[in-house]
C-alpha positions in Angstrom: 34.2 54.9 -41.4 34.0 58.5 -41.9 34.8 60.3 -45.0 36.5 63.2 -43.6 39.9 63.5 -41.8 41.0 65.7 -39.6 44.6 66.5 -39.4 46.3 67.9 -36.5 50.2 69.0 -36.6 52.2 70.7 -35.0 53.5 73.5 -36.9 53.7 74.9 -40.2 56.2 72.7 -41.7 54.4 69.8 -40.6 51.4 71.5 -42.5 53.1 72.1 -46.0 54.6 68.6 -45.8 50.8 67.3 -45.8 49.3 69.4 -48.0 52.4 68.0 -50.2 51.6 64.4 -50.0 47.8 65.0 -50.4 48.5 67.4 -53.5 50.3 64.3 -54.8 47.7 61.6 -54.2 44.9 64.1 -55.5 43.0 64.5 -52.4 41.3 67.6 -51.7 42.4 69.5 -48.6 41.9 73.1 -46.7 44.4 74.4 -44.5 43.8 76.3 -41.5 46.9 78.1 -39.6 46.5 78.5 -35.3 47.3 82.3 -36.1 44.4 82.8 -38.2 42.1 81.6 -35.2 43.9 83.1 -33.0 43.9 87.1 -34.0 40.0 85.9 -35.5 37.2 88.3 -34.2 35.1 85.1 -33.9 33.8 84.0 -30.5 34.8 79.9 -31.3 37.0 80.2 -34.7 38.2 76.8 -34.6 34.8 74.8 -33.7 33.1 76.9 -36.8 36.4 75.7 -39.1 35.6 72.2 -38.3 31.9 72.6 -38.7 32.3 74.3 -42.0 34.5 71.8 -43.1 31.9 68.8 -41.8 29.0 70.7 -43.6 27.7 72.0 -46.9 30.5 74.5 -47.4 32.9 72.1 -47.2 31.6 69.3 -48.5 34.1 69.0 -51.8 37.1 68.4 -49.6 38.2 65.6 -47.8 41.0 66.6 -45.4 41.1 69.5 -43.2 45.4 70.2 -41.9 45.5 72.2 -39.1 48.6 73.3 -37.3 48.2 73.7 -33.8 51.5 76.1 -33.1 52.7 73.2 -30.4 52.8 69.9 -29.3 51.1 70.8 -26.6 48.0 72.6 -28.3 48.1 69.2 -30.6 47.4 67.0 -27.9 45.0 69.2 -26.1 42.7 69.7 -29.0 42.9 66.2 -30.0 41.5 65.2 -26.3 39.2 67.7 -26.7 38.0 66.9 -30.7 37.9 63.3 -29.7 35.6 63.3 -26.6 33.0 65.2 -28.8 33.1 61.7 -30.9 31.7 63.7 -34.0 31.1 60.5 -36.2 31.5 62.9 -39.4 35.1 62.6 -39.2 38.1 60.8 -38.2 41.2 62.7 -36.2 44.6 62.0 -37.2 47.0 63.6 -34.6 50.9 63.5 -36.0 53.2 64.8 -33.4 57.1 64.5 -33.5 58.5 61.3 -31.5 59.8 61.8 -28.4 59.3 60.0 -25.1 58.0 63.6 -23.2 55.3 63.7 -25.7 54.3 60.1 -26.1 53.7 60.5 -21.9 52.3 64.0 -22.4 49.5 62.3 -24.8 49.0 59.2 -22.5 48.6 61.8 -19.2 46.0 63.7 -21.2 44.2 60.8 -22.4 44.1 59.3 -18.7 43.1 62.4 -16.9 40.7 63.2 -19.7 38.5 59.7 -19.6 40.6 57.8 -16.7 41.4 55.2 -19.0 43.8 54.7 -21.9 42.2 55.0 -25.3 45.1 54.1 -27.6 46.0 50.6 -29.2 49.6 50.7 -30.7 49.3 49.6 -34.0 53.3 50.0 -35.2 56.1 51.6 -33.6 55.1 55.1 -35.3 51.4 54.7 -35.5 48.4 54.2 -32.8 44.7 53.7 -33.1 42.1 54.6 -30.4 39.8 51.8 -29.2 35.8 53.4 -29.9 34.4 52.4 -33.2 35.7 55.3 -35.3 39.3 54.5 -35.2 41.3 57.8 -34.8 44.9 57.6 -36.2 47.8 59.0 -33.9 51.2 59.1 -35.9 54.8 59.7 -34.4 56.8 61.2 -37.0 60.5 59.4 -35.8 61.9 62.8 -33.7 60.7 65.5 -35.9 60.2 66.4 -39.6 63.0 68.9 -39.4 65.3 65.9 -38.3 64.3 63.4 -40.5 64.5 66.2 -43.6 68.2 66.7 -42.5 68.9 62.9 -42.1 67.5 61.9 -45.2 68.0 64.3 -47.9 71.4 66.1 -46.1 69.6 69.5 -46.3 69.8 71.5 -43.2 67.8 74.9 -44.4 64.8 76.3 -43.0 61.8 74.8 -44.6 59.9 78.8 -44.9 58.6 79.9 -47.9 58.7 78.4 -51.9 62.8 77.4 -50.9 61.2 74.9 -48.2 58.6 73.9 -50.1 60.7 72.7 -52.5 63.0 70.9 -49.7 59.9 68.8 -48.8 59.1 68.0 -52.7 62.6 67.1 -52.7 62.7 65.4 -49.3 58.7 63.2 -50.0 60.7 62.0 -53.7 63.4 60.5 -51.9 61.2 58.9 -49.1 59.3 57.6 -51.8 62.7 55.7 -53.4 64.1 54.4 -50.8 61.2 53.8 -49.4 61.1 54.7 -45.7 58.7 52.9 -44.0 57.5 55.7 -41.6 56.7 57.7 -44.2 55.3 54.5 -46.2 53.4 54.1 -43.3 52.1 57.7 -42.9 51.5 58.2 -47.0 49.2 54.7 -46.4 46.9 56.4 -43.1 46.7 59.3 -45.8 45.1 57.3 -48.5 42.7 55.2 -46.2 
């Protein structure tokens, strides 16, 4: 099993809310924002992040969090990240529920390698079927949603005010123990 993770979200929020939970377990982790790559002067910004992160510059930390600006840039770079089958790291894709995306990620998988590649582990979580054991996570609608549901706060999560929404919001999963987030805190940890 590899010792490195790779973590692919969606967006921002999504991004802080892992760097949150790894913060609290004491993992080491290095963000890397889609802008960033994008306005880089590099010719492949993203395949050098991953390769730093897989070397000798980044061989202190354990999780790399990137946000993909999209559901649809997450599920293409996963294809893409998982066909290289790089046995230095594991992928873990999280991407808010909904049944467009679950058949957005199935279509790409099938058109990718003609066959599927996932095995359904829980009703949140799936596991691809080669020998490393990617993670795929459904986060149940969105983090935005489940922020809202759970802790009644409706703000945007931007800046110190959201961070402190998600503190909040990762507390109270933690109580009353939620068992997506249960279940995404234990991928985390593994």
């Amino acid at each position: 099993m590899p010792e490195k993770t790779v973590i692919l979200c969606e967006g921002v929020h999504d991004l802080i809310f892992f760097s949150i939970l790894l913060e609290q377990k004491g993992i080491r982790y290095q963000l890397v924002h889609n802008k960033d790559l994008t306005e880089s002067r590099e010719r492949t910004p993203e395949s050098n992040k991953v390769r730093d992160f897989i070397g000798r510059r980044g061989r202190s930390v354990q999780i790399l969090i990137k946000d993909e600006d999209g559901w649809k840039n997450c599920i293409d770079n996963f294809v893409i990240l998982y066909e290289d089958m790089n046995p230095k790291y594991r992928l873990l894709l999280c991407l808010d529920d909904d049944q467009k995306t679950r058949e957005r990620l199935k279509r790409a998988a099938n058109e990718r390698f003609r066959k599927d590649i996932l095995l359904q582990q829980s009703e949140f979580s799936f596991q691809t079927k080669d020998a490393i054991k990617h993670q795929v996570f459904f986060i149940p609608g969105s983090l935005e949603r489940q922020v809202k549901e759970i802790t009644g706060n409706n703000s945007d999560l931007k800046g110190d005010e959201g961070r402190r929404i998600l503190n909040s919001f990762i507390n109270q999963c933690q109580r009353e123990e939620i068992p997506w987030f249960l279940e995404l805190a234990s991928l985390l940890s593994n």
